[in-house]
N, C-alpha and C positions, 0 to 999 in steps of 0.2 A: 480764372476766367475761361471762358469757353473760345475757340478761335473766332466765331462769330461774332460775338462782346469784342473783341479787340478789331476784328473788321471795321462795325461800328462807331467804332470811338476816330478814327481813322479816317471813314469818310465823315463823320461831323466834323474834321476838324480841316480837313482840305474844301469842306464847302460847296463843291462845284460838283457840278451835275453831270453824268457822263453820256456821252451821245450814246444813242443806241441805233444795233444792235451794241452791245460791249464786249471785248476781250476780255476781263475783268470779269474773274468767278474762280471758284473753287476747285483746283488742277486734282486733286489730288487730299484725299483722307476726310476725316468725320468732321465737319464744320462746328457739332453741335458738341462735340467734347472737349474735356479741359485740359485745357495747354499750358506749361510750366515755362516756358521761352520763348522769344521771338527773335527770328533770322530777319535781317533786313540784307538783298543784295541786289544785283543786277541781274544776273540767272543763275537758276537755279542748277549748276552745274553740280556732277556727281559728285564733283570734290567741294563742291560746296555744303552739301546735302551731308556729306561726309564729317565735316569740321561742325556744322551746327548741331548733330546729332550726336556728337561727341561732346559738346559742351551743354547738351539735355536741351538746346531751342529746338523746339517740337512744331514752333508753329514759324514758318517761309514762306517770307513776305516777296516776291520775287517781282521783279520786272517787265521780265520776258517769257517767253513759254516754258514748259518744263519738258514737252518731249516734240521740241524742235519745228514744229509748225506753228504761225503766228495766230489761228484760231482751233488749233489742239485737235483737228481735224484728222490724224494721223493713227491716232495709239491702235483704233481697232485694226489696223494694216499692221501694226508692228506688229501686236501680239498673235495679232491671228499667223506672220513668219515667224515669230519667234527670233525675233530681232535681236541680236546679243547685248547691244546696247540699251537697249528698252527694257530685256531680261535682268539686265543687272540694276540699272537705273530703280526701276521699278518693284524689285526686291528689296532693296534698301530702304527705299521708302516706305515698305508694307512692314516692313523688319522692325521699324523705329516706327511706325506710328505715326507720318510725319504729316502734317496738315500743309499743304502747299498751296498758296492765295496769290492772285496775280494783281499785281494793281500798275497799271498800265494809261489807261483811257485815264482814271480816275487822277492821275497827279499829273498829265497833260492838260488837264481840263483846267488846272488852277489860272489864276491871274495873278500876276505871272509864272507860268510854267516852271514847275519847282525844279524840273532837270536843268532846264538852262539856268535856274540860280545855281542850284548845288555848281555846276559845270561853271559859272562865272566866277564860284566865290572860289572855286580852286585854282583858278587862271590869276587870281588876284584883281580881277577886272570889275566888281558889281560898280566899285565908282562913275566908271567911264562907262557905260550902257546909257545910251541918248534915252531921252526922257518920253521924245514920243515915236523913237522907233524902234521898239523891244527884240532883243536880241543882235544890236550892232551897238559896236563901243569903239568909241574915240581913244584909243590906246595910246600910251609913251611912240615918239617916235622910231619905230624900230626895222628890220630888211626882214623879208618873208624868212633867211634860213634860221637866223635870230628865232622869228617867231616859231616858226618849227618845232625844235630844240626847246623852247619854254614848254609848249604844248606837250609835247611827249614827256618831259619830265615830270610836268604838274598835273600831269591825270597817269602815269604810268603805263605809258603806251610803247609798247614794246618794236614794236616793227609800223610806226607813221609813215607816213610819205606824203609828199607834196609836189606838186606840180607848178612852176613859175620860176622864175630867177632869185637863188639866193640871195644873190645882192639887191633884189627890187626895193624900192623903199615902202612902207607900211604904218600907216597912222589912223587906219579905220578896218576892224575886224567883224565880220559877222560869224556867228555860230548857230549852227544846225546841228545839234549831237543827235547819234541815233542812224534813221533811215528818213529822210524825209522826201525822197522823188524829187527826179528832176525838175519837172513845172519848178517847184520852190527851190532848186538849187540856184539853175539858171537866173531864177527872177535876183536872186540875192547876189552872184557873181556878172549880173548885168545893170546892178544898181549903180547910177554915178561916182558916187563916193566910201564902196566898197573897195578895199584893193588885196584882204584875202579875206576867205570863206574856209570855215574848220565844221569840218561834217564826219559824222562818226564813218558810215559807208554809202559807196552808191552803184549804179550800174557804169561800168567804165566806157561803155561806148554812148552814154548819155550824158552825165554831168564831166567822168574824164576827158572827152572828147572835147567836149565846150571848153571846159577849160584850158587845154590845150591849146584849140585854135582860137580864144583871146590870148593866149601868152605870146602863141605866133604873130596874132593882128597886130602886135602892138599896144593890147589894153594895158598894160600893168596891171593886171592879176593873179589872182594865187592858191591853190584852192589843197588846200591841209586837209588829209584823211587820216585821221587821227585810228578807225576799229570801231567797231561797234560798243564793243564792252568798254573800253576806259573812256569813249566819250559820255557814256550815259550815268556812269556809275556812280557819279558822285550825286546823282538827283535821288539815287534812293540814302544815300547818305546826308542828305540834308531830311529826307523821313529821319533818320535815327540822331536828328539834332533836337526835334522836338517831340517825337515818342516817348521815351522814357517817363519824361515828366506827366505824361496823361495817364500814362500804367504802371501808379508807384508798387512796388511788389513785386512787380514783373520781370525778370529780366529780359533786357531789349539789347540786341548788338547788330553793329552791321559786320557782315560776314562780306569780304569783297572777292570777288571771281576775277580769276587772272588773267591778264589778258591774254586768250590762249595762241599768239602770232609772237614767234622771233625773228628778228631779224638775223642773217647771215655772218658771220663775222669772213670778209674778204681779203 
């Protein structure tokens, strides 16, 4: 199949229409040539590029941008410095041939948002997701450090943090994985019956700030910053739950990007 054929098959089967302008287009190599494997991951990080090119996936299916600006607006800046990172980045990919596809808008656009599933079904939570308010779930009763600790272990988040009292108590969770701006942080950690909020990253004097002066007011709330990468990552991994089966032949994997934050040991 050609990497366009597997584009195809891809958006016919998420359905949904992608707003435009789109992020969503071809980063990177010959759309119209034939691809022997598919990388499924979160970004297309060198070491990722690295492992799927090793294992002959030719065609990278990524989430996020491939050379660090979120409308790809950069590379003529890099190469025209001579970017070393870009240099190298960009070699490898020329080296291997490697077709890199961003799909982004397009698995946002579903109903319901395939990231927040993947990201629910790894928390163990799809049960407890209210039926008419997509993306908050009546969770076990549990204390925000609890939930923390579940968080960072069940998406592999290296260096989380949170904001609010360990001991708070906690029986209603929303989740924002990703970037998703204040406006919508706020609206979700000022919602009545929210009492924490798990967001991949944000601006810390916007959403952290708020959060904090509810924890000061008195709100009982709690707002979990799980990283950009392990919050998001598992919604391209719900793509490689039902890929495979539409491109029998093919081999399809998800390739997972690390989360590249440690935390200290003190």
């Amino acid at each position: 199949m050609t990497a366009r054929q597997v584009m195809d098959v891809v958006d016919a089967h998420l359905g949904a229409p992608r707003p435009m302008p789109t992020v969503d287009r071809v980063l990177a190599g010959d759309a119209d040539g034939e691809v022997h494997g598919v990388a499924l991951t979160m970004m297309a990080t060198l070491d990722v590029l690295r492992r799927a090119a090793e294992r002959g996936l030719d065609l990278v299916i990524c989430h996020e941008p491939l050379y660090f600006h979120h409308s790809e607006d950069w590379n003529v800046m890099l190469a025209a410095e001579a970017d070393p990172v870009y240099a190298a980045k960009s070699a490898l990919v020329a080296e291997h041939r490697l077709v890199v596809w961003r799909l982004h808008d397009g698995l946002h656009a579903t109903q319901p948002d395939e990231v927040n599933v993947g990201t629910a079904r790894a928390l163990g939570w799809l049960r407890y997701e209210r039926v008419s308010e997509p993306g908050i779930f009546g969770v076990p009763d549990t204390t925000l450090g609890v939930l923390a600790a579940h968080v960072a272990r069940s998406l592999g988040a290296r260096a989380l943090r949170y904001i609010g009292d360990p001991d708070q108590p906690v029986s209603v969770v929303a989740i924002e994985p990703g970037f998703w701006g204040f406006e919508r942080n706020r609206s979700m950690l000022a919602h009545p019956d929210v009492d924490a909020l798990v967001i991949g990253e944000s601006h810390e004097w916007e959403t952290g700030e708020y959060a904090a002066d509810a924890v000061t007011a008195g709100l009982g709330k709690g707002l979990v910053v799980v990283g950009h990468v392990p919050s998001e990552q598992q919604g391209m991994a719900e793509v490689a739950r039902w890929l495979p089966d539409l491109l029998p032949g093919l081999p399809v994997s998800f390739v997972p990007a690390a989360d590249p934050y440690r935390a200290p040991t003190l």
